[in-house]
C-alpha positions, 0 to 999 in steps of 0.5 A: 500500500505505501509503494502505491502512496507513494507512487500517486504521491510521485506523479503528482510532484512530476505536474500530474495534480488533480486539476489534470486528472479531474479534466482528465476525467471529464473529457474521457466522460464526453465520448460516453455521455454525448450520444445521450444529449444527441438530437434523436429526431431527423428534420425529415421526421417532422412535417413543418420541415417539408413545408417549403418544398415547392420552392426547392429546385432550379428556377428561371425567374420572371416579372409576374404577369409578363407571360415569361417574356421579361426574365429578371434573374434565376434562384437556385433553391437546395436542401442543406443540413441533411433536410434541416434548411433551404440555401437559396442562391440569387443570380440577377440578370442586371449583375446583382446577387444574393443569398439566403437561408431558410429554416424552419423552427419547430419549437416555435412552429415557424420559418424563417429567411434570413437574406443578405444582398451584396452591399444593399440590403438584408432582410430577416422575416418569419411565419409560415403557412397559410391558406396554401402560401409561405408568408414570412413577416419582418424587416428589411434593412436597407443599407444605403439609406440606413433605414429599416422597414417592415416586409413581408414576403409570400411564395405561392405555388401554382398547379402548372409548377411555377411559384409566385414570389409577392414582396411587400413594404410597409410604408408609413405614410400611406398605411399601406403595403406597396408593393416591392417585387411580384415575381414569377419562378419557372422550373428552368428548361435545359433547352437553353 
């Protein structure tokens, strides 16, 4: 028994204290207990994350009501995060650009954008659905005139495969919503 005292007592004098042995310990624990505190459900287990998926896909962009013959741009929209989020990818026809990124919530039962523009604007909204439509309220933050508005955003799919994207500005002085873009999205033809 001394011969183990005195062994223990010895890795201590050599920087063995039990500060080193306690985290020692813990993180030895970590690979254990981790999988107990690991996410059990998959994104693709529950519905609110299938919600937006009429807009996942490859689109042609057009101003609404032009009969596709004024194309503004073209999104793509992607699964990420194994189902959890949609990454959308903005490619204007005038040279603009931006991205976005979409989550749905489930502890609060809701969606959310989160969209960044090179340099001009960001917009965060969140809802979800209604009537058959995506619509997404909150603001958007302009960065030239250092002013934010409110915004709301609504994607509706149509029974021909388009999707009808109608964003809206709250203005202040009218106590109105203008109108800010009312696009069309098309799936985008290989035949170009």
């Amino acid at each position: 028994m001394r011969a183990k005292i005195k062994a223990a007592r010895h890795l201590i004098n050599k920087g063995l204290d039990m500060k080193r042995i306690t985290r020692l310990i813990v993180f030895l624990c970590s690979f254990f207990i981790h999988p107990l505190f690991a996410q059990n459900q998959s994104c693709v287990s529950e519905a609110g994350f299938a919600a937006f998926d009429f807009w996942v896909g490859e689109w042609d962009v057009y101003l609404n009501n032009s009969n596709n013959s004024n194309q503004v741009g073209s999104n793509s929209i992607v699964k990420i995060e194994s189902g959890c989020a949609l990454m959308e990818t903005w490619s204007g026809a005038g040279g603009s650009s931006g991205i976005s990124v979409n989550y749905y919530n489930p502890v609060l039962d809701e969606w959310r954008q989160l969209w960044v523009s090179a340099g001009e604007y960001a917009i965060d909204i969140a809802g979800g659905l209604r009537n058959g439509s995506m619509v997404l309220l909150g603001e958007i933050y302009n960065y030239g005139s250092n002013e934010t508005f409110d915004f709301r955003g609504t994607w509706t799919p149509d029974n021909d495969g388009s999707v009808r994207q109608f964003f809206e500005q709250y203005n202040d002085e009218t106590d109105t919503w203008d109108p800010w873009f009312d696009g069309r999205y098309v799936p985008h033809s290989s035949n170009d």
